[in-house]
C-alpha positions as CSV (number, residue, x, y, z in Angstrom):
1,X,95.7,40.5,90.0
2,X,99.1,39.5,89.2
3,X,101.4,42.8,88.7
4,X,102.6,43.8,85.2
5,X,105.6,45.8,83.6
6,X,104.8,47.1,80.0
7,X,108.5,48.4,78.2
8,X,108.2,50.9,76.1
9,X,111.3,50.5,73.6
10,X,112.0,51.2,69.9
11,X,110.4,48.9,67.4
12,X,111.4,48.2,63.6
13,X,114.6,49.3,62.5
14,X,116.6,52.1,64.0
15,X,119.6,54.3,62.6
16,X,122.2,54.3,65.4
17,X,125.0,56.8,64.6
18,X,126.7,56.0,61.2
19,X,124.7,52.7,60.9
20,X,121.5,50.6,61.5
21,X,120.1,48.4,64.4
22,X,117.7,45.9,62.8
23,X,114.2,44.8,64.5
24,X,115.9,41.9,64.9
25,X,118.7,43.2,67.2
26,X,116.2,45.2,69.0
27,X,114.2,42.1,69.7
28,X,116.9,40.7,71.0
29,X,118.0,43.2,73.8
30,X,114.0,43.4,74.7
31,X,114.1,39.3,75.5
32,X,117.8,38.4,76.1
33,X,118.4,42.0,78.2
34,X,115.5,44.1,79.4
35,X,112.7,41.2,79.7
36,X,115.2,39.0,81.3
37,X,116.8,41.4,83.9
38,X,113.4,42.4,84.7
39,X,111.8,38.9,85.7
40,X,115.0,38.2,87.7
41,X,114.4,41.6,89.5
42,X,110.6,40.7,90.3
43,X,110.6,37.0,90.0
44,X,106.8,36.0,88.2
45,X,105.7,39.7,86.3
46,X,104.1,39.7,83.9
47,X,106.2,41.8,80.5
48,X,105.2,43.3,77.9
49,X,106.0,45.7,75.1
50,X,103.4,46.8,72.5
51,X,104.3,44.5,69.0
52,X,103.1,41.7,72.0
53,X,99.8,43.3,71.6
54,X,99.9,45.8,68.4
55,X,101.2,46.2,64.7
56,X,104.7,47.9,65.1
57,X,104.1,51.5,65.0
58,X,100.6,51.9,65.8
59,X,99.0,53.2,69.3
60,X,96.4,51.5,69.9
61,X,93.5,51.2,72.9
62,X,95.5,48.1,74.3
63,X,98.9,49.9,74.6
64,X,97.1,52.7,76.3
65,X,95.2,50.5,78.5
66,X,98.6,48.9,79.4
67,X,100.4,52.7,79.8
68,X,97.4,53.5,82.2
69,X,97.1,50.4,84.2
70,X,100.9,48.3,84.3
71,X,101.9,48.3,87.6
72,X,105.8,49.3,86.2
73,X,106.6,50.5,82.9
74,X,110.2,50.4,81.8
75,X,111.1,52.9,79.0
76,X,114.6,52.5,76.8
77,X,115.5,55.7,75.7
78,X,118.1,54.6,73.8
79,X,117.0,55.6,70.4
80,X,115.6,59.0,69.6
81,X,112.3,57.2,68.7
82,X,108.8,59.8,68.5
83,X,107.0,56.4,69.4
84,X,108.6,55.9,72.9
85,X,108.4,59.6,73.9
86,X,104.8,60.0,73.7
87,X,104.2,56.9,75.4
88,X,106.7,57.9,78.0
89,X,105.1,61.1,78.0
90,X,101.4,59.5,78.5
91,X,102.5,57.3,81.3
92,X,104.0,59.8,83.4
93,X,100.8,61.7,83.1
94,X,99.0,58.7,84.1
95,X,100.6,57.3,87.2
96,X,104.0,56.5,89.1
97,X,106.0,53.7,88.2
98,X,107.9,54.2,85.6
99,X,112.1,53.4,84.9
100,X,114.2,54.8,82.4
101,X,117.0,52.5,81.3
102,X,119.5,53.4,78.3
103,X,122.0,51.6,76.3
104,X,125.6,53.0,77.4
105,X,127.1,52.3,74.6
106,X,124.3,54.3,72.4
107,X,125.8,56.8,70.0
108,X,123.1,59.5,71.2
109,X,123.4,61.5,74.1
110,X,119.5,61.5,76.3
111,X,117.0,64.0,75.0
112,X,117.4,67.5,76.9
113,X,113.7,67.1,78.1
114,X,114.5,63.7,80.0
115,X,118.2,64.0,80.4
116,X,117.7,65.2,83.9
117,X,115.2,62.7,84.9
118,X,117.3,59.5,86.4
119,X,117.8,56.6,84.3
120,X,119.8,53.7,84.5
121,X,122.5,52.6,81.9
122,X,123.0,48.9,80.7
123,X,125.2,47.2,78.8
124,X,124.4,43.9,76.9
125,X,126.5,41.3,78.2
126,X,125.8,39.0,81.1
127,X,127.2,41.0,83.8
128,X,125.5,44.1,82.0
129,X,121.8,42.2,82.4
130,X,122.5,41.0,86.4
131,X,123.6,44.6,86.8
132,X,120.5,45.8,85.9
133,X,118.6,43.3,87.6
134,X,119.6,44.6,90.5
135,X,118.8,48.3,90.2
136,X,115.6,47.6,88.6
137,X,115.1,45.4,91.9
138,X,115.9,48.3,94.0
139,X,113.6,50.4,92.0
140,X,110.7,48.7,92.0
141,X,111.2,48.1,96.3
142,X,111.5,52.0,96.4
143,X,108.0,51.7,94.7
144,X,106.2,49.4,96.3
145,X,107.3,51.2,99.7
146,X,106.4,54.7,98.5
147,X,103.4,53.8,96.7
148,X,102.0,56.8,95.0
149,X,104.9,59.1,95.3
150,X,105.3,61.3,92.4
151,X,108.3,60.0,90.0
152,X,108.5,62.5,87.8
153,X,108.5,66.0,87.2
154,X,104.7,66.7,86.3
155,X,103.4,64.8,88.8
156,X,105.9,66.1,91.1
157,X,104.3,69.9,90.4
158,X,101.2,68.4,90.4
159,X,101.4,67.4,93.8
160,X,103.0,70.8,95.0
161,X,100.3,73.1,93.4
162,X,97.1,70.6,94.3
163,X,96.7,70.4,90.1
164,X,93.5,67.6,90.2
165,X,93.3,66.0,86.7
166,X,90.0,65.3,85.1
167,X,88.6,62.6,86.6
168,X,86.9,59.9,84.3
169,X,86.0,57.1,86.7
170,X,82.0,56.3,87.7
171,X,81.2,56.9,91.7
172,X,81.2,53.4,93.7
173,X,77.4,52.6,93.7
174,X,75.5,49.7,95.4
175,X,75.1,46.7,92.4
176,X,71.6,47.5,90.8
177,X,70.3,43.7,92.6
178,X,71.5,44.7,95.6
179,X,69.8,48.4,95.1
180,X,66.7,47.1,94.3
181,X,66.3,44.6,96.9
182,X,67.5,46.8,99.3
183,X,64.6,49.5,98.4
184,X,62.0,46.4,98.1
185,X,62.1,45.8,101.4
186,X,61.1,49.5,102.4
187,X,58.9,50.2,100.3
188,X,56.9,46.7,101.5
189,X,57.4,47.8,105.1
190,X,55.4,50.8,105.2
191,X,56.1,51.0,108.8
192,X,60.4,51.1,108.4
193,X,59.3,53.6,105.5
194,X,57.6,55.5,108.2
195,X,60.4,55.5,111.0
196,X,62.9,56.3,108.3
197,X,61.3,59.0,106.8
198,X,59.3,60.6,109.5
199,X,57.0,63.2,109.1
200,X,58.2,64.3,106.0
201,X,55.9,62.1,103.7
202,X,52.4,62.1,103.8
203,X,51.6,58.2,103.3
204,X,47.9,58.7,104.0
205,X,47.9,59.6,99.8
206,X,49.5,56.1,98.7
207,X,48.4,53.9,101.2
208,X,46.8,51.9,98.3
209,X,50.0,51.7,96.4
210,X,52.2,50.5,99.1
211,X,49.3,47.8,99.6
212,X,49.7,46.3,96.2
213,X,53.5,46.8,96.3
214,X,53.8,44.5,99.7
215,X,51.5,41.8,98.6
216,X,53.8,41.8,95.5
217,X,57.5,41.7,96.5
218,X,59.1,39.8,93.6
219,X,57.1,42.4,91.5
220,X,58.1,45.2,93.1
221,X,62.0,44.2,93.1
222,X,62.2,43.6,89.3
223,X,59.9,47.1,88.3
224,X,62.5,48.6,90.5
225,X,65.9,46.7,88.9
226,X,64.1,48.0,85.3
227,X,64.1,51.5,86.7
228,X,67.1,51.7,87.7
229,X,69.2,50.1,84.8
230,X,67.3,52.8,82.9
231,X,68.8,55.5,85.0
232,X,65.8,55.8,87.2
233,X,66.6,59.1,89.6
234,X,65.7,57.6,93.7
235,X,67.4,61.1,95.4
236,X,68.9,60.4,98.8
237,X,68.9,56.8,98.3
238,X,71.7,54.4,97.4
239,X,72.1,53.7,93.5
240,X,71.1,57.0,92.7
C-alpha cells in the first residue's frame, strides 16, 4: 500500500485581515505550494485534501477515513477556519503523523490552543516551496524512524498516564474456509479428536455421529462454514 498525506487546509473563500483570499487563491497555494513541496519531500505520495473527495465544507465518512488512516496529514493553520481545527483535532486523536505548516505572511497570529505545538512557516515563492520541501523531508524521516511516537500533546499524556482508547477493531480470527476445514478434519478423525481432547469427552455417546460425519467430509465442511458465518459459538477452538 502506497503511503498517503491528506492536507487539511481552508476551503472556499477566506477573510484575511482587512481583505479576502478567494477559493481560487487558496487552490493555488494547495497545488503550486503545499502539494508540490510535499511530493518533492517524499518523491511518489499520494495527496490529498478533502474538496478531492467531498463537497467544500462538509465532513464526510471519506475525509474521516483519510484523517484516520493517511500515513501523513499536513494541516495549514493559516486561516482561523472551524473546518481545519476539528479535523486537526480528530487526527491527533487518531494517530501520529501529522505537520503544521502556516503562511508567514498571514495577518493572524496561531490559535492559543496550537500556538505552542511546532509548525513550520512558508512563504509562496520558489525558494519559499523548496524551503519547505526540505523540512517536511526532515519531518516525515523523524517519522518514519520513530514510528509511533506520540506528536502531540494528547497522545503525549496518553502515553504517560497508560490512557487506552476504545478500541473498535475485530480480533484476528482464522478465515471461516480455513476454520472449517481445519475442524473437518478432527471431527472425521475421531482418533486425533481423542488424543486432543483426552478424557474429557465421552465419545462412546456420539460414536454414531462421528460415523456419518467421516463418511461425509465435504458435508461436514460446508454445515460447518454455515455455522460459523452465522456466528456459530465452537469454545476453545479457532474462529470462535
Amino acid at each position: 500500500m502506497s503511503n498517503t498525506c491528506f492536507v487539511v487546509m481552508a476551503i472556499g473563500e477566506q477573510p484575511s485581515g482587512s481583505s479576502v483570499v478567494t477559493d481560487a487563491q487558496l487552490r493555488d497555494t494547495y497545488e503550486n505550494v503545499l502539494k508540490e513541496a510535499i511530493q518533492q519531500a517524499y518523491p511518489g505520495i499520494e495527496v490529498s485534501r478533502s474538496d478531492d473527495v467531498a463537497a467544500p465544507g462538509t465532513i464526510t465518512t471519506d475525509i474521516l477515513t483519510r484523517l484516520m488512516h493517511s500515513t501523513f496529514v499536513v494541516a495549514d493553520i493559516t486561516y482561523p477556519n472551524p473546518n481545519v481545527f476539528y479535523e486537526l483535532g480528530i487526527r491527533h486523536a487518531c494517530r501520529p503523523g501529522t505537520i503544521l505548516v502556516r503562511d508567514k505572511n498571514a495577518p493572524h497570529p496561531a490559535p492559543f490552543d496550537v500556538s505552542q505545538q511546532r509548525y513550520i512557516d512558508y512563504e509562496q515563492t520558489p525558494a519559499g516551496v523548496k524551503a519547505l520541501a526540505a523540512r517536511l523531508h526532515e519531518r516525515f524521516v523523524w517519522y518514519e524512524k520513530n514510528p509511533g511516537e506520540p506528536d502531540n500533546q494528547l497522545l503525549s499524556l496518553a502515553k504517560l498516564i497508560k490512557f487506552s482508547f476504545p478500541q473498535y477493531s475485530q480480533p484476528d480470527t482464522l478465515p471461516t474456509d480455513l476454520t472449517a476445514e481445519f475442524l473437518t478434519t478432527f471431527i472425521t478423525t475421531p482418533g486425533l479428536m481423542r488424543a486432543a481432547c483426552g478424557d474429557k469427552v465421552d465419545f462412546s455417546q456420539h460414536e454414531d455421529t462421528f460415523k456419518v460425519l467421516a463418511a461425509n467430509p465435504e458435508a461436514t465442511k460446508e454445515m460447518l462454514k454455515v455455522f460459523l458465518r452465522l456466528g456459530g459459538n465452537l469454545a476453545g477452538l479457532p474462529g470462535k
